[in-house]
N, C-alpha and C positions, 0 to 999 in steps of 0.2 A: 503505624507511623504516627508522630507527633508532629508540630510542627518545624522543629528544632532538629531534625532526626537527618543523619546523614543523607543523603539522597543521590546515587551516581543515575545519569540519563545518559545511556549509548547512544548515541545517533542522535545526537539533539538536535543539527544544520537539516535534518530530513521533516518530511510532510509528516508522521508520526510522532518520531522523539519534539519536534519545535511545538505540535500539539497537545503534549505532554508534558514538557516543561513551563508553557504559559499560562495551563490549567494548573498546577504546580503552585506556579508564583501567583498568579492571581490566586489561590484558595493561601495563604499564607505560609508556604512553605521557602522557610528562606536559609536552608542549607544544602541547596541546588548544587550540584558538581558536572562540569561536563568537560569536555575534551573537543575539542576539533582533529579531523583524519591527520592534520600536521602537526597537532600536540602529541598525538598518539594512533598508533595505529591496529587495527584492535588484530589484524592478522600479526603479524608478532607477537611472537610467544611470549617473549621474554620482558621485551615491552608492558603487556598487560601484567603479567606478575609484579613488577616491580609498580607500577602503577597503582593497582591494588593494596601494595605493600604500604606505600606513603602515607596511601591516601585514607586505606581503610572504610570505603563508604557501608554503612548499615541495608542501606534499599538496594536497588538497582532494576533499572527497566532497560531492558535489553532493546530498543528498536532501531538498532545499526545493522544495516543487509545490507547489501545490492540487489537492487531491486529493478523493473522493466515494464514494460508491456509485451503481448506478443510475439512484435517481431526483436527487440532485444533479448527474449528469454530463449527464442529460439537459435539466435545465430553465435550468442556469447556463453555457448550453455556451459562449458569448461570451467570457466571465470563464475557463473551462478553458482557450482555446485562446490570450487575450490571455495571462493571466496567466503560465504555462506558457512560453508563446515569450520572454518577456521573461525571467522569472529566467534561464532558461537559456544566451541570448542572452550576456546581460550577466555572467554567470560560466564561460563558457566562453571565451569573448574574452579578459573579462582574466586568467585563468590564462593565456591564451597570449599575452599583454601584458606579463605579467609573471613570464614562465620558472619556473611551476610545474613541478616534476619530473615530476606523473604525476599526473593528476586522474581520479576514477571518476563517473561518470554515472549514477544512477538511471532506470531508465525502468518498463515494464509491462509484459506479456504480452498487456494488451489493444491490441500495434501489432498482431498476427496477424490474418489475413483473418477475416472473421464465419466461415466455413466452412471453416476451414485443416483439413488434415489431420491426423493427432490419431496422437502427440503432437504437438505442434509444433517444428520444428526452424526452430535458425537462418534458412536460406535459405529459411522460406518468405512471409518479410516483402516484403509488399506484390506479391505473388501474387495475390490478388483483392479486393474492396471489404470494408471493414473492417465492425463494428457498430454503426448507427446512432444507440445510444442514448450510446457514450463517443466518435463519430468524431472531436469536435475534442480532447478531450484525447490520443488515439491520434496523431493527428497532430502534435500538440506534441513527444509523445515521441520521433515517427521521427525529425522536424527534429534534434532533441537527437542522437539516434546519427547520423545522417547526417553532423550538424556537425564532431563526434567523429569520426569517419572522416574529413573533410575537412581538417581541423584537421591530423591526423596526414597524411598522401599529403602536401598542401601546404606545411606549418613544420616536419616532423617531429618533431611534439610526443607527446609518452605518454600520450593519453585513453583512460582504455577504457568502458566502457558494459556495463549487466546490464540486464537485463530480468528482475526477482523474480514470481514468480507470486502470488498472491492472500495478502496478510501479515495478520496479527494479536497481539497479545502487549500488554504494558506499553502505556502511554500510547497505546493506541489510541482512536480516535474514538466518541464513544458518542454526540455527536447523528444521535437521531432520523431528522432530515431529510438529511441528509449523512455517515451513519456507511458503513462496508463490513457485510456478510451478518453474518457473527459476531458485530462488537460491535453491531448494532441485534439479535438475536436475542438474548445475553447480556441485555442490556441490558429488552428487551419482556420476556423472560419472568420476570425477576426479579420486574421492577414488576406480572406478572401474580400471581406468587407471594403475593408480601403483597398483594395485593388476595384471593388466594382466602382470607389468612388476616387477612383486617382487618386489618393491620399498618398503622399509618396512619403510624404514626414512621416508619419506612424509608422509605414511600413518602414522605414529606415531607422527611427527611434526603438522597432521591435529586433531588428535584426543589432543594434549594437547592444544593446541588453543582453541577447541571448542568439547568437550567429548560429547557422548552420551551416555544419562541415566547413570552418573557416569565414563562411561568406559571412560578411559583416554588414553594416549600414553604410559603409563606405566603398561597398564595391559596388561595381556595374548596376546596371538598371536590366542588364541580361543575363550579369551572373544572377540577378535575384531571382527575375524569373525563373531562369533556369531550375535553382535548386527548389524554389517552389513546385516545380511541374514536378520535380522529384516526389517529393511527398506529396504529392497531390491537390493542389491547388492552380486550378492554371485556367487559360481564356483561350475559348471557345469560339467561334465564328457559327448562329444559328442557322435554321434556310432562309431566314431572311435578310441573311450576310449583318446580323448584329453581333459585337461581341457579348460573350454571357461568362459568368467565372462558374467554374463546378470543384467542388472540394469530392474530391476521392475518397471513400471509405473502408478497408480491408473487409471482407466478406460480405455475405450476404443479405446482414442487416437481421437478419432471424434470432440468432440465438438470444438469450435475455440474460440479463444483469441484475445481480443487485448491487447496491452504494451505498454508502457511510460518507455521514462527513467526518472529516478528519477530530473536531473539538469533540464530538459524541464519542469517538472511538476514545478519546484521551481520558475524559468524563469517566468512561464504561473502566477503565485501567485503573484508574485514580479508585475508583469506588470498590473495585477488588482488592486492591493493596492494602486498604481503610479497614474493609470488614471480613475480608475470608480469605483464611487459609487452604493449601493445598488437601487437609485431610475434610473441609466444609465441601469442596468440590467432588469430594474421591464420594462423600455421602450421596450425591446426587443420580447416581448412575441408577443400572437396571436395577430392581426389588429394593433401593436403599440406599444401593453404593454401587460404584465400578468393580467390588471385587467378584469374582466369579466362584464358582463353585470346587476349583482348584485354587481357590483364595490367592489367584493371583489381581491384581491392580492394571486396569489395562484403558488406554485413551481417556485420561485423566485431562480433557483440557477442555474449553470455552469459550466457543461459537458465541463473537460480538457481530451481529447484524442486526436489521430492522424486519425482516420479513416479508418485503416487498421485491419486488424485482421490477423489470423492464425492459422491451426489445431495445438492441443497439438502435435499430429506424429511427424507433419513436423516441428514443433518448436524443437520438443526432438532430430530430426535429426539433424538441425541444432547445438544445442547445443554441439552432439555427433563427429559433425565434427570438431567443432572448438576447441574444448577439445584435441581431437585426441584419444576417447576411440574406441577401434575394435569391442568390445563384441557385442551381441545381446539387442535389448530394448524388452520387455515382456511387452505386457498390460493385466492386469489383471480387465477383464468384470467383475470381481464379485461387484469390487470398484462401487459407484458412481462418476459419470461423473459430475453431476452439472447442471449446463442451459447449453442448445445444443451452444446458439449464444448469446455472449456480445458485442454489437461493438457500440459505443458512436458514437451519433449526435453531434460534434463537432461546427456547425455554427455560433453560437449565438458566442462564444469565438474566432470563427476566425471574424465578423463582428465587433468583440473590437481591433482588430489587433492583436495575437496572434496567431501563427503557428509552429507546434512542428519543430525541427530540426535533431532530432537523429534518422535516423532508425535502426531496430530491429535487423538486422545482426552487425552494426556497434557499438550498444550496447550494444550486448552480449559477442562481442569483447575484450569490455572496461571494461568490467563487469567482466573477468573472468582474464583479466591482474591485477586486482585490487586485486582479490582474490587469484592470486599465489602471488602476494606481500604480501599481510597481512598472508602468511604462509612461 
């Protein structure tokens, strides 16, 4: 890429694509292209063709999904697997419709088996049966890299594909019901905060920014509670008849994480686009390259993590200090946990020279200064 150089950003209004495009414009790249879901909707077929057609971008970063935590991946799984297969579908085609130079693929960490090996490397995709609670979006994903490898063997087109481990930063999701671990914990313990200090303006300025299930800043003082006690934030009465607030946390607090922040995953994209191509990646695999000894091409793609991990506890702790909430955290064992251990084999992306920069205290920092500003 030059600076001058077409550039389409799918998903630009999300926690990726907007991390992507300001590392973008800030490094001088000023022929940006993006679309909002009401310019364009990238599940239409027909849409994205014609769109492609006008506009002819040279690049393209694919980081338009629908995306969740948890319990959204779990109960929307229909809508994860349609929605997922189509965007991708229909911008991966027409980048190779229309002689994009080099297009980069978003995908997850959650394509790895429920019980991969830990770290997780490359090759151990689709190794054994995945995690129940995201298997259709995990599956959307692989389709997407698979495509991306096919694409390439077949037209000899430049797609390459990452799989980012567990992201957060700016414009991350903070509903409730469909947020990731950090910003629904960010987020619960704030609103537990000023509830421990009567703060009703915050909590009221929180809820019209971003209402849950309807409830606004302008409703009841019991609709709030209420839908608080829902996700889990609510007041307690202790034995010594005090009230105390406790934020609720889905499982058992055990299994471990790892995080990114969102600018490093952008950074790590931006520096692949720059310097290597999909046949630099394909070099990297077992004895050389990914090709095997039936000189086939297989898991051609690029675990961006840092290499660290962390229990949800001790992460919830952290979060809980830096927030400044007092209350008690609850895990509630009935929830599921998820896979016990995700933690990215990261080497192949550090042997392309790329090395995260933000650690996890210092981005949860950043993370939640950003989040008393946008309230």
């Amino acid at each position: 890429m030059n600076k001058n150089s077409k550039i389409y950003v799918a998903g630009h209004k999300g926690l990726v694509g907007s991390a992507i495009l300001n590392h973008l414009s800030s490094n001088g790249y000023v022929n940006c292209l993006t679309r909002t879901h009401e310019e364009l909707d990238l599940i239409d077929q027909n849409a994205v063709a014609n769109f492609f057609k006008a506009e002819n971008p040279e690049y393209v970063f694919l980081a338009a999904a629908k995306v969740g935590g948890i319990v959204a991946n779990n109960i929307y799984r229909a809508d994860f697997m349609y929605e997922n297969l189509m965007i991708q579908n229909n911008v991966i085609h027409q980048s190779y419709v229309h002689d994009v130079k080099k297009l980069l693929f978003l995908g997850s960490t959650c394509i790895y088996p429920k019980n991969c090996p830990q770290p997780m490397k490359e090759e151990y995709l689709l190794t054994d049966t995945l995690e129940y609670t995201n298997e259709p979006y995990a599956i959307a994903k692989i389709a997407g890299i698979k495509m991306c490898e096919s694409y390439n063997i077949q037209y000899g087109t430049n797609f390459i594909s990452v799989q980012p481990t567990n992201l957060y930063g700016p414009n991350d999701n903070f509903d409730l019901e469909k947020s990731h671990v950090i910003p629904a914990l960010v987020r619960k313990m704030h609103l537990g905060m000023a509830l421990e200090n009567m703060d009703w303006h915050s909590i009221r300025k929180d809820f019209n920014i971003l209402p849950i299930e309807k409830v606004s800043g302008s409703s009841s003082v019991d609709e709030i509670l209420s839908i608080l006690d829902k996700y889990g934030v609510r007041s307690r009465i202790n034995e010594d008849g005090q009230s105390l607030i406790e934020v609720e946390i889905w499982g058992s607090g055990k299994p471990k994480r790892e995080f990114l922040w969102s600018e490093d995953m952008a950074e790590a994209c931006v520096h692949l686009m720059e310097n290597n191509d999909f046949n630099d990646i394909v070099r990297l695999g077992k004895s050389g390259d990914f090709i095997d000894e039936k000189n086939e091409v297989s898991n051609a793609h690029i675990n961006i993590g840092t290499g660290i991990d962390v229990s949800i506890k001790k992460l919830a702790s952290m979060i809980k200090q830096m927030v400044g909430f007092k209350g008690n955290l609850v895990f509630d064992q009935n929830k599921p946990d998820g896979s016990r251990r995700k933690l990215t084999d990261s080497s192949k992306l550090h042997s392309l020279g790329w090395k995260h920069r933000v650690e996890l205290e210092e981005g949860i920092r950043k993370m939640y200064k950003w989040y008393i500003k946008q309230n």
